[in-house]
C-alpha positions as CSV (number, residue, x, y, z in Angstrom):
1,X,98.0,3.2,53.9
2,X,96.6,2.0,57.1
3,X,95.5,4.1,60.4
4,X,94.4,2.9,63.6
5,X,90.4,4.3,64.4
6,X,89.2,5.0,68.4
7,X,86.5,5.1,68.8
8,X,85.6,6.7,73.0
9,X,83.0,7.3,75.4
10,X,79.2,6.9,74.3
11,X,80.6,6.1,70.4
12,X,82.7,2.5,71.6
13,X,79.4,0.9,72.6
14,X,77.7,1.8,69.2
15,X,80.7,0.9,67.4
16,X,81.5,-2.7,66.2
17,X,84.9,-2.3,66.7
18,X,86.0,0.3,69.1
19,X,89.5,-0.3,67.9
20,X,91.0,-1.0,64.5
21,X,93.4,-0.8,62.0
22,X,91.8,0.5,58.3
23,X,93.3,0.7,55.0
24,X,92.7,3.7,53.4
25,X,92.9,4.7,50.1
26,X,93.0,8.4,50.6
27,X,95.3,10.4,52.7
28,X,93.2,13.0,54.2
29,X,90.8,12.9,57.4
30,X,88.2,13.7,55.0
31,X,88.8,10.5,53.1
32,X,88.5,8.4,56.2
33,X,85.5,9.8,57.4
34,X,83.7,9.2,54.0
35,X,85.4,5.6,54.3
36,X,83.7,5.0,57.8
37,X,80.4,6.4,56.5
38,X,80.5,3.5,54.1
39,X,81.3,1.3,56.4
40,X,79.8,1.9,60.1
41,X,76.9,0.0,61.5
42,X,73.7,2.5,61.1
43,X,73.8,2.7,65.0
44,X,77.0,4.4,65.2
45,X,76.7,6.8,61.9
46,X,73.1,8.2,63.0
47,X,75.5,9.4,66.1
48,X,78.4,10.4,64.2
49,X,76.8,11.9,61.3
50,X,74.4,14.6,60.4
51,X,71.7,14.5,58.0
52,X,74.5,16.5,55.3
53,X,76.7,13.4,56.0
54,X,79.4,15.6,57.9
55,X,80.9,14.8,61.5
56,X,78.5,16.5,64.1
57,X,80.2,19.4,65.6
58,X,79.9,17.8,68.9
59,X,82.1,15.0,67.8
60,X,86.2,15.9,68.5
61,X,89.2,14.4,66.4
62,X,92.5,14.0,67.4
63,X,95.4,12.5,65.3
64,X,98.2,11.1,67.5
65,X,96.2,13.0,70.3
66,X,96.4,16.3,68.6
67,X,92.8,18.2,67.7
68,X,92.6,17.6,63.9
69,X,91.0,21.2,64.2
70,X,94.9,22.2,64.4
71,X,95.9,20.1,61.5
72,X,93.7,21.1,59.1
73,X,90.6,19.3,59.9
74,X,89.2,17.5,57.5
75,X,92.3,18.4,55.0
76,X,94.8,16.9,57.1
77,X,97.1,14.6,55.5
78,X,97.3,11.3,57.3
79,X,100.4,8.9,57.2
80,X,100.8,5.4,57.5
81,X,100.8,4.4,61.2
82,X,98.6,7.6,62.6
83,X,96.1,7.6,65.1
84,X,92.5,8.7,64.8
85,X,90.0,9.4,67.7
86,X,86.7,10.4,68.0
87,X,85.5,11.5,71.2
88,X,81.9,12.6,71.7
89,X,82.2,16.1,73.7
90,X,80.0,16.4,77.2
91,X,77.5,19.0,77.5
92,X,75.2,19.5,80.3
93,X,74.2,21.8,83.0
């Protein structure tokens, strides 16, 4: 199966490809993300990863611009052809 990653904001200028196509071997959002852990530069994961090796909560997920959080999170099934992207949330004051 293959899925086209976005990476957006403050994550596309640590990423070496802000856009892409990966094949997957899993079907779940949780597969991909342990795929891209494999596979990011060390840049980009010390942003997109805690310590535990799970997506920092500041990070937001949409699949074919729906919040994963809707979908199932990290349990939601993926299918050939889907969209993934990250976007970093703003905070400030």
């Amino acid at each position: 199966m293959t899925v086209r990653v976005r990476y957006l904001a403050v994550l596309k200028g640590l990423a070496q490809e802000p856009e892409r196509t990966v094949r997957l071997r899993g079907e779940s959002l949780g597969d991909l993300l342990k795929h891209l852990r494999k596979v990011e530069d060390c840049s980009l994961k010390a942003r997109f990863f805690n310590d535990g090796g799970e997506i920092r909560p500041d990070i937001l997920v949409f699949i074919n611009n729906v919040d994963a959080s809707l979908l199932g999170g990290t349990g939601a099934v993926l299918k050939d052809g889907d969209e993934v992207t990250f976007l970093p949330s703003v905070h400030g004051g």
